[in-house]
N, C-alpha and C positions, 0 to 999 in steps of 0.2 A: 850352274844354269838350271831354271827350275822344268821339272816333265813336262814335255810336250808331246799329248795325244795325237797322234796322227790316225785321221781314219783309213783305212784298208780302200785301197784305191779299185773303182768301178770304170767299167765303158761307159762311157758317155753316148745317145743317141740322140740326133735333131729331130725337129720333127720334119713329117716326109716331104720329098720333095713338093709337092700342091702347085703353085703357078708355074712350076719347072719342070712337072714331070711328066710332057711332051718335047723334051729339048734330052732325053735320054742320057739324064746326068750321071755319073757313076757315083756307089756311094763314097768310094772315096773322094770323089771330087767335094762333093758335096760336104763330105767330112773336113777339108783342107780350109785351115782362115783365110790362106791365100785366093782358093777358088773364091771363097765368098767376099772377098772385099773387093777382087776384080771383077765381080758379074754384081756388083750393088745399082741399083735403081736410083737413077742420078737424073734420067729426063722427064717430061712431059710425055713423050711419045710412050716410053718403058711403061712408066706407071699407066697410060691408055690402054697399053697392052693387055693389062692384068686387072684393072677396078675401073667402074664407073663412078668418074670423077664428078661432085658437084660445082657447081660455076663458080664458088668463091674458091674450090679448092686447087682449080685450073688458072685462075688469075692468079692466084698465090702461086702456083709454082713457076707462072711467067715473070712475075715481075718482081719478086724476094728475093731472086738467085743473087744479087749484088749484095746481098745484106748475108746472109747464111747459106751456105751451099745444102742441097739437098742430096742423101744417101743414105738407101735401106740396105741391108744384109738379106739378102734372100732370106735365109733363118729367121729371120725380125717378119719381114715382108708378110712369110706367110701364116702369120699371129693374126693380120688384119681381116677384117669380115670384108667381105667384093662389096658389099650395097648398101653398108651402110656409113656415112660422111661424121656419123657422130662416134663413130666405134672409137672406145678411148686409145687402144692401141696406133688406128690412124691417125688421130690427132696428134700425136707425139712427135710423128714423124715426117707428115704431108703437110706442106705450107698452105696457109688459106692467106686472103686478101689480105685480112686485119692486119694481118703481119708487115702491111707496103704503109698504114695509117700511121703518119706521124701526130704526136700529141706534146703540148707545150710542157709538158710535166718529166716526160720523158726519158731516162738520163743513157747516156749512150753506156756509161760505164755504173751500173745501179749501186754494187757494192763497196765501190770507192778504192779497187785494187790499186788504180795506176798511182793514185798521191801516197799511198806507204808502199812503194817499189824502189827500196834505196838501189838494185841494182836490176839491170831488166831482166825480167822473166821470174824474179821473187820479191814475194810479197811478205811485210814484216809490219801487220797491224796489231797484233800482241805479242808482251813482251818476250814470254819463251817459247813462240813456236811460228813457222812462218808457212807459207804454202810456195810450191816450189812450182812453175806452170814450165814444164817439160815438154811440151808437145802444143800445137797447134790444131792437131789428127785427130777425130775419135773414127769408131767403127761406121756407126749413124749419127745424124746431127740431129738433136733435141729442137722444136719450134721453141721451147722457153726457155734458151738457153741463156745465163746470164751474161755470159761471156759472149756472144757473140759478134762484138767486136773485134776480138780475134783469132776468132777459132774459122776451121774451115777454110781459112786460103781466101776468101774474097768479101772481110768482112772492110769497116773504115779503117784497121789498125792492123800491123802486121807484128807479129811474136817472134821478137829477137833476142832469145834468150842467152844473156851469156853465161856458161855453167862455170869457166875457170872464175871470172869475177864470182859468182854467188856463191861456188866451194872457200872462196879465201872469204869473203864474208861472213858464211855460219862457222867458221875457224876462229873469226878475229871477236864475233858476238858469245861468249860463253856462256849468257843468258837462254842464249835457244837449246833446247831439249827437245823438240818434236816437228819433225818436218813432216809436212804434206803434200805427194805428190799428184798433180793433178796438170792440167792443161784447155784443152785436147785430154787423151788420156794414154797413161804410161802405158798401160799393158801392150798396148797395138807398136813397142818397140820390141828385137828380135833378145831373146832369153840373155844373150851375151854385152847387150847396150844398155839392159835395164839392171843386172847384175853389175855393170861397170859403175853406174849412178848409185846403187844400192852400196856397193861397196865402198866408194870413195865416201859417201856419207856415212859409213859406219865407220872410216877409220879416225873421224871427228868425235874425238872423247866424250864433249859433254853432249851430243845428241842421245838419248834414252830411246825416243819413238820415232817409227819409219811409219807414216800411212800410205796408203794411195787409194785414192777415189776412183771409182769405175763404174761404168756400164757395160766392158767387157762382158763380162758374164750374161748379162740382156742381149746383148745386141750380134754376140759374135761369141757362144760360149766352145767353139770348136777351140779356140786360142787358148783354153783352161786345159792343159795336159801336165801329165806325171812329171814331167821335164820341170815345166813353170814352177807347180807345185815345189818340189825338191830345191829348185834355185832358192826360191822365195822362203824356204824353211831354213835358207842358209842364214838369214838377217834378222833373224827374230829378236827381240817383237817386233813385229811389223804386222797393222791389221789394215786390211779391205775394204773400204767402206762401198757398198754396192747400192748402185742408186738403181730402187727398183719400184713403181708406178702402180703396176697392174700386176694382181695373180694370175693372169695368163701367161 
């Protein structure tokens, strides 16, 4: 197996509490993925709470909810500037109007996943490598999100992924070498269910590469601990693709 440098593991710090730290969070709270994915900013009201909202960005968050749910990470949250509607950080994550405007051009599914879906929840549009949609969850929901047809729990389509069919499929296709997992996104599963997928795919011979796409580390980087790390240094190669926006 060829060396693999491992850098010397550091603490990790959020940054500080800011819209929370009148609600006397502890740091460990506030360090825990758990606290932050239950205290995520999901209303109208919440986000009132915290930022002056502009009128397309208040319409957007009343009437989009059927289409992409909305949900900040505290951590995420307080990236955002309070006063201003165009900060790129909040446009990522706070729906505006545009978003309810239907257009004749429009396609619900852009990238053409569902028609090379030989079985549900994988996708096989080249020939040796497929994307594997794990999850319907992320941390926060993207406004550009291409998938939002299923992602989120209340989009047109719901993610019924079957993992025994798509495991006897990347078995029975020897041409595939390189899975992608994405969804939703893998990381937001518990060390021991994402290890189970990891594993079962690794003990498929001709698979060479293990990805997975994230925003984890944006949105919710408390979830990146020494644990994770170590699991994930069991299945190598296996690389991260981190979708990241802004230097902030």
């Amino acid at each position: 197996m060829p060396h693999t440098h491992i850098l010397p593991e550091k603490e990790f710090t959020s940054s500080a509490p800011g819209y929370w730290k009148d609600l006397d969070v502890s740091q460990s709270d506030w360090d825990s993925p758990q606290w932050q994915l239950r205290n995520r900013v999901t209303t109208l009201a919440a986000l009132e709470k915290h930022l002056v909202l502009s009128d397309e960005e208040r319409a957007g968050v009343l009437l989009s909810g059927n289409k992409l749910a909305m949900a900040i990470t505290p951590h995420y949250f307080n990236l955002i500037e309070r006063d201003n509607p165009d900060c790129p950080i909040r446009r990522q994550v706070i729906p505006r109007i545009e978003e309810t405007w239907d257009d004749p051009d429009e396609m619900a599914d852009p990238c053409g996943e569902d028609s090379h879906m030989p079985v549900p929840g994988l996708v096989h549009r080249y020939p040796d490598r497929v994307l594997f949609l794990v999850t319907d969850r992320c941390a926060a929901y993207c406004r550009y999100c291409t998938r939002s047809r299923v992602v989120s729990g209340v989009g047109e389509q719901e993610l019924h992924t079957e993992f025994e069919s798509a495991f006897r499929y990347l078995e029975e296709h020897t041409e595939i070498r390189d899975v992608l997992l994405s969804g939703g996104d893998a990381l937001l599963f518990s060390d021991s269910k994402l290890d189970a997928i990891l594993t079962r795919l690794r003990s498929i011979p001709h698979i060479e590469f293990l990805r997975i796409g994230s925003r984890i580390p944006i949105f919710l980087p408390q979830r990146i601990t020494p644990e994770l790390g170590r699991m994930l240094q069991k299945h190598h190669p296996l690389f991260i693709s981190i979708h990241t926006n802004h230097p902030r």
